[in-house]
PyMOL commands that place a pseudoatom at each C-alpha (Angstrom):
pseudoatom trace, name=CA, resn=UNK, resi=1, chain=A, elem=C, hetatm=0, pos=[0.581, -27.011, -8.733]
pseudoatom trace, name=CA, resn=UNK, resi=2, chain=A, elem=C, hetatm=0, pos=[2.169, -23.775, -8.610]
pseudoatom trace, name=CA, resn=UNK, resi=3, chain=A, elem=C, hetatm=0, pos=[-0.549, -20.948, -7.368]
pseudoatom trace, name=CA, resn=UNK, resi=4, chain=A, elem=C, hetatm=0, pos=[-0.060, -17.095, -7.921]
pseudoatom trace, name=CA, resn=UNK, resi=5, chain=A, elem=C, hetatm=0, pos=[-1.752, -14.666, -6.005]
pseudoatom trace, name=CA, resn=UNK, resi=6, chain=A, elem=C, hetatm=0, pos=[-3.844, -11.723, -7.824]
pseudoatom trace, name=CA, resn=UNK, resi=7, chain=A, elem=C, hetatm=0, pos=[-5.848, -8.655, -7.180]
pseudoatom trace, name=CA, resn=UNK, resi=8, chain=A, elem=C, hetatm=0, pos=[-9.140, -8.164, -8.499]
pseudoatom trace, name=CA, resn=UNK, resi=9, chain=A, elem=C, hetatm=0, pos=[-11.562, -5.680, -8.551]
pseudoatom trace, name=CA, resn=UNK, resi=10, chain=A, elem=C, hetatm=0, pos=[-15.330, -6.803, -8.587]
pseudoatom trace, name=CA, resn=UNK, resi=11, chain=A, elem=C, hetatm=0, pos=[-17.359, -4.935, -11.639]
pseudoatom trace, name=CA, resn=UNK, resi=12, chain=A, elem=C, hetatm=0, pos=[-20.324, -5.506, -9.631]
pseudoatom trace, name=CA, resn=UNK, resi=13, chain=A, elem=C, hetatm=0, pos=[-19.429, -3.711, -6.260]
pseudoatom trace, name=CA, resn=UNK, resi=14, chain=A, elem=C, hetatm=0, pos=[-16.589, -1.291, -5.224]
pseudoatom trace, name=CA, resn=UNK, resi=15, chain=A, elem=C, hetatm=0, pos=[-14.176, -3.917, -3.355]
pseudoatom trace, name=CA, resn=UNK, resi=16, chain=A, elem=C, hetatm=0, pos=[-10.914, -5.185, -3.777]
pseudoatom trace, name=CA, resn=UNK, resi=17, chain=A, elem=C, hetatm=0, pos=[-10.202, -8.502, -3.553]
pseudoatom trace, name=CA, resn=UNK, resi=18, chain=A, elem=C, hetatm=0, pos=[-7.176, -11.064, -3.449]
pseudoatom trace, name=CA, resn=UNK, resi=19, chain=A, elem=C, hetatm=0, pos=[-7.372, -15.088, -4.588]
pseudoatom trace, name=CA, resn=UNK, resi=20, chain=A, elem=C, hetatm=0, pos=[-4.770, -17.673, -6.001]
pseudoatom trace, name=CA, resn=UNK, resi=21, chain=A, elem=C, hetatm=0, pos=[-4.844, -18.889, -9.366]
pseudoatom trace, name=CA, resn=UNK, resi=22, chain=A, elem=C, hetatm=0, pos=[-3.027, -21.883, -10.305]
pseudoatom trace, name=CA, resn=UNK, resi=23, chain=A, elem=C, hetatm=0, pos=[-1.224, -20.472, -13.038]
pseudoatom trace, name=CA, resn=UNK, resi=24, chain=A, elem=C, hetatm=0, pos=[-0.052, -24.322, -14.451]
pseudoatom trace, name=CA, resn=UNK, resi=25, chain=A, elem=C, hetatm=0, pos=[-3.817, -24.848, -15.947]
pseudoatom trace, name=CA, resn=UNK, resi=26, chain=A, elem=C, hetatm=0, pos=[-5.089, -22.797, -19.362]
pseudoatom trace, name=CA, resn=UNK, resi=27, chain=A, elem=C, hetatm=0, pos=[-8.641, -23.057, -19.210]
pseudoatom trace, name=CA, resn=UNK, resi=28, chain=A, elem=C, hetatm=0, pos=[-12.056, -21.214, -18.214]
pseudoatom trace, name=CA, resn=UNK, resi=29, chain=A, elem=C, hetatm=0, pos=[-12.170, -19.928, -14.155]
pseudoatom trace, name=CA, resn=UNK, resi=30, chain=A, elem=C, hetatm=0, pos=[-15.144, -18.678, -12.365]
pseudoatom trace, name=CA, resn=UNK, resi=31, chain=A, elem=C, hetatm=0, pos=[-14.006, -16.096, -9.562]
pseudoatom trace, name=CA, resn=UNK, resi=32, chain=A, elem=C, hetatm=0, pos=[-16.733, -15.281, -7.619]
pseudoatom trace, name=CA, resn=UNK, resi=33, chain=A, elem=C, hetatm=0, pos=[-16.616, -11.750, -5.376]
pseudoatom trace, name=CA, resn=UNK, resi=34, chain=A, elem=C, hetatm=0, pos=[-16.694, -12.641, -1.847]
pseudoatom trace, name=CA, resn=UNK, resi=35, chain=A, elem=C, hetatm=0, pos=[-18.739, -9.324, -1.026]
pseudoatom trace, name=CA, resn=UNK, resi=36, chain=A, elem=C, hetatm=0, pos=[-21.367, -9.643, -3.405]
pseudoatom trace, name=CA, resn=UNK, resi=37, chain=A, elem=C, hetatm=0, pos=[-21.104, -12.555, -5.021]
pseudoatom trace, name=CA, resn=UNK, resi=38, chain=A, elem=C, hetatm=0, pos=[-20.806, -11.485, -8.738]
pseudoatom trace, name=CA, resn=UNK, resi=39, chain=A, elem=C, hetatm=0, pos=[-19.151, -14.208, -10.784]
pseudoatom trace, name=CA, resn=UNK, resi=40, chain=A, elem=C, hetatm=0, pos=[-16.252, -12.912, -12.761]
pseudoatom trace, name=CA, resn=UNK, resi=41, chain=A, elem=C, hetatm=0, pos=[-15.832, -15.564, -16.358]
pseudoatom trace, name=CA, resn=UNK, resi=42, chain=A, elem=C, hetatm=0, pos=[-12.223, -15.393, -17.293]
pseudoatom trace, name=CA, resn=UNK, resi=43, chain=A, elem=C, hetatm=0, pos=[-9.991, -17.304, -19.396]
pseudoatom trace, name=CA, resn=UNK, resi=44, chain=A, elem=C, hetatm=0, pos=[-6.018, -18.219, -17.924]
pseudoatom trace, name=CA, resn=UNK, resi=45, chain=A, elem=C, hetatm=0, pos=[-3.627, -18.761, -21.369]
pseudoatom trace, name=CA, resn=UNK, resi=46, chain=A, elem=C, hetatm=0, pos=[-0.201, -19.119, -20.765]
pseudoatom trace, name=CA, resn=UNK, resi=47, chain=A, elem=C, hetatm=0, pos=[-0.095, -18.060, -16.756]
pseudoatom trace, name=CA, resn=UNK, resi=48, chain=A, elem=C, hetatm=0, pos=[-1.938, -15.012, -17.406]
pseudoatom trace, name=CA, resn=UNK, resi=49, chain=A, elem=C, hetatm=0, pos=[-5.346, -13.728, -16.822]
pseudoatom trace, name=CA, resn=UNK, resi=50, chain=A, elem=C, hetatm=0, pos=[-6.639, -12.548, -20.452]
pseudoatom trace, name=CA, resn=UNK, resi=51, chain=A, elem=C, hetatm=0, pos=[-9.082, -10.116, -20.889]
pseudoatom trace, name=CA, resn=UNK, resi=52, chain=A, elem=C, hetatm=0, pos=[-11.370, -12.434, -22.772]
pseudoatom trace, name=CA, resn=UNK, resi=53, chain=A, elem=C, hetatm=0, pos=[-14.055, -14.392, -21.102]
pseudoatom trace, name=CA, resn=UNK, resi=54, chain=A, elem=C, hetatm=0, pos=[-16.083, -17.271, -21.878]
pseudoatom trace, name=CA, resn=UNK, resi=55, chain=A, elem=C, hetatm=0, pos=[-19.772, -17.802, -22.492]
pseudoatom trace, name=CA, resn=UNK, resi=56, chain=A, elem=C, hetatm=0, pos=[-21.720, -18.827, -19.415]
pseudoatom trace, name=CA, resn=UNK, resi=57, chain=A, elem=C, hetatm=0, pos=[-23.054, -22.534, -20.966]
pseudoatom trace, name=CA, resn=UNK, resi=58, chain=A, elem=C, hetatm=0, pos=[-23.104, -26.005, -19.495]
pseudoatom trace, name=CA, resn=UNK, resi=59, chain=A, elem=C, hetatm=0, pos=[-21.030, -27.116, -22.446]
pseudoatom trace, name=CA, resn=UNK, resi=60, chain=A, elem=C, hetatm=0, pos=[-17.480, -25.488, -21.366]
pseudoatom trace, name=CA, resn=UNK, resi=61, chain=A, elem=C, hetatm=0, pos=[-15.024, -26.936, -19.446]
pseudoatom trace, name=CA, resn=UNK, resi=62, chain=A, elem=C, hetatm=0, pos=[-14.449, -25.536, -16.125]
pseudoatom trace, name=CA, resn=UNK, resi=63, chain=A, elem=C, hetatm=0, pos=[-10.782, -25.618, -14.634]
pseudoatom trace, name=CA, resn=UNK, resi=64, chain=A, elem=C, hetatm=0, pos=[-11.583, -24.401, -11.011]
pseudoatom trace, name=CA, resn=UNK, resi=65, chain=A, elem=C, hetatm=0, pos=[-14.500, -22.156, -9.276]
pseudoatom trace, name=CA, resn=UNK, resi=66, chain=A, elem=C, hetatm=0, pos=[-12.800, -19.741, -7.149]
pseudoatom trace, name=CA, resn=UNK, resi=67, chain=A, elem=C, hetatm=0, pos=[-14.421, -18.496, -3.754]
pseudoatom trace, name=CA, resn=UNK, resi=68, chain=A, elem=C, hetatm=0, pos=[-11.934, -15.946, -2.026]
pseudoatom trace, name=CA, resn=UNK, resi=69, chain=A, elem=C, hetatm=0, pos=[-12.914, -15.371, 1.332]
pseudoatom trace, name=CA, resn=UNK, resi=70, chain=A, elem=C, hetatm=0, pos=[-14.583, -12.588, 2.772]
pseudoatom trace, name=CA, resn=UNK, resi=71, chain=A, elem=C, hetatm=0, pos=[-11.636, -11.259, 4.478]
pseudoatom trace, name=CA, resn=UNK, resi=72, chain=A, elem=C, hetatm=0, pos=[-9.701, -10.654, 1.026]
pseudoatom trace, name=CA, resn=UNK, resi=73, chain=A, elem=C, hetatm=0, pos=[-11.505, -7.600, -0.007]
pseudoatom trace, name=CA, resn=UNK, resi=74, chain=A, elem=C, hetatm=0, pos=[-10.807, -3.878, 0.820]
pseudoatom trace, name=CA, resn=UNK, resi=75, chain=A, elem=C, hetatm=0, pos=[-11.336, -1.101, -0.205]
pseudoatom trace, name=CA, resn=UNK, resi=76, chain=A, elem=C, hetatm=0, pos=[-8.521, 0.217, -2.151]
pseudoatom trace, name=CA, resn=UNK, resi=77, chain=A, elem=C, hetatm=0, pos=[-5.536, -1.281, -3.911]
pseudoatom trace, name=CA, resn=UNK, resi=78, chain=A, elem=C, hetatm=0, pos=[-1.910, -2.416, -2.321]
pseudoatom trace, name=CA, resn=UNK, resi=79, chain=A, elem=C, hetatm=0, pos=[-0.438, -0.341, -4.229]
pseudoatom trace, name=CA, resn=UNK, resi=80, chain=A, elem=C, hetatm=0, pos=[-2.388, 2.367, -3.618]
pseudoatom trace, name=CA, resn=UNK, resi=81, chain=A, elem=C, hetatm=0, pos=[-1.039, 1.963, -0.047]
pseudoatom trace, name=CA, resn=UNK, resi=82, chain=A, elem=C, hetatm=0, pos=[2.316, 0.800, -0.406]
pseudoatom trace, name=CA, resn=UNK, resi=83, chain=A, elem=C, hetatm=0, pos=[3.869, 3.416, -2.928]
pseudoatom trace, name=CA, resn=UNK, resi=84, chain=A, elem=C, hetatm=0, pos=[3.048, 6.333, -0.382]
pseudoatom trace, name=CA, resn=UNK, resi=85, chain=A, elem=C, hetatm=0, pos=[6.206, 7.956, 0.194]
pseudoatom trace, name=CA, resn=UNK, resi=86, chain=A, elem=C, hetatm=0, pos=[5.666, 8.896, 3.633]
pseudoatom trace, name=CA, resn=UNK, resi=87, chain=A, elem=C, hetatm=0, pos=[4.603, 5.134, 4.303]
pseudoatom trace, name=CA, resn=UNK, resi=88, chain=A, elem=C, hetatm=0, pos=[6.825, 3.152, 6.021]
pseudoatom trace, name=CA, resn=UNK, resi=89, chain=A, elem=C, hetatm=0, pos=[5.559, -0.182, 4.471]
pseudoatom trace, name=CA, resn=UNK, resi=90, chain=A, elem=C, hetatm=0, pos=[5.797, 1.505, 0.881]
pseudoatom trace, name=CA, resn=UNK, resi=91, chain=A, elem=C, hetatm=0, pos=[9.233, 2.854, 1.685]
pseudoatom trace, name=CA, resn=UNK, resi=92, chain=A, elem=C, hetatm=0, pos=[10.054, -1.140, 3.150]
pseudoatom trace, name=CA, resn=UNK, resi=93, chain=A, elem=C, hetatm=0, pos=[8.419, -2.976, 0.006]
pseudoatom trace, name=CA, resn=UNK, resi=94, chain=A, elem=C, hetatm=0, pos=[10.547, -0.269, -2.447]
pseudoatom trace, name=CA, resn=UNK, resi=95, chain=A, elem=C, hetatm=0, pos=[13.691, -0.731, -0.673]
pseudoatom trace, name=CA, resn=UNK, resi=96, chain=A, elem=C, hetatm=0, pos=[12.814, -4.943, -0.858]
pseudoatom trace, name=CA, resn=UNK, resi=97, chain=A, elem=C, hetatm=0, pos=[11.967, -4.927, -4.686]
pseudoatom trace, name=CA, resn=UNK, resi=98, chain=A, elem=C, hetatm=0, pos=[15.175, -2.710, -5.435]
pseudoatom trace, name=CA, resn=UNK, resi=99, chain=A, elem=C, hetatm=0, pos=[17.121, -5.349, -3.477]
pseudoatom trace, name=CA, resn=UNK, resi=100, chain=A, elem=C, hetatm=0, pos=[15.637, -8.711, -5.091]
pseudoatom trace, name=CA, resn=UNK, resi=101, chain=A, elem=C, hetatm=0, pos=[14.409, -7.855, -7.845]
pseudoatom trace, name=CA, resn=UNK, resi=102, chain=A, elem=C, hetatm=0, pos=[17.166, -8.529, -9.636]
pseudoatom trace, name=CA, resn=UNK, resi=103, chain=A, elem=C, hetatm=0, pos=[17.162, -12.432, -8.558]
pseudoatom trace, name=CA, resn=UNK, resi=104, chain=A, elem=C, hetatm=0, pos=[13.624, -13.132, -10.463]
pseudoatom trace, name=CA, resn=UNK, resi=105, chain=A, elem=C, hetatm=0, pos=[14.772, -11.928, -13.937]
for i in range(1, 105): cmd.bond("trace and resi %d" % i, "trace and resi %d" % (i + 1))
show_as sticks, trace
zoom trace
């Protein structure tokens, strides 16, 4: 069951949160905020988070309920904190993704 991790960011309230989505399974997901609780409907095809979502009915089938934990959200993006120039962790994640990137395509 391979799992992926993703950002997300809650419609409900202004945080930033991370979870793992098993990417193997097309289906319906519930992803629930772990700062406010909103529950986010969203439909998987393919490995891929669509941007369609699915009616909130007892007659749908459910693939998994997701319930990130507290400790996954911030405030603002990893990216928005890694691709500072004068970060060193940007500068170290850059210099890592011009290295290996080439091995995943």
């Amino acid at each position: 069951m391979p799992r992926q991790l993703f950002e997300f960011s809650c419609t409900n309230c202004p945080k930033i949160f991370d979870f793992k989505l098993n990417t193997s399974l097309n289906g319906n997901y519930r992803i629930h905020c772990p700062n406010c609780g909103h529950v986010h409907y969203r439909v998987v095809k393919k490995g891929n988070i669509t941007p369609d979502r699915f009616p909130v009915n007892d007659d749908q089938i459910l693939i998994e309920d997701i319930r990130p934990m507290k400790s996954s959200c911030r405030d603002d993006s990893k990216e928005t904190h890694d691709d500072l120039s004068n970060s060193i962790s940007g500068f170290f994640k850059r210099r890592w993704h011009e290295t290996f990137s080439c091995v995943n395509n």
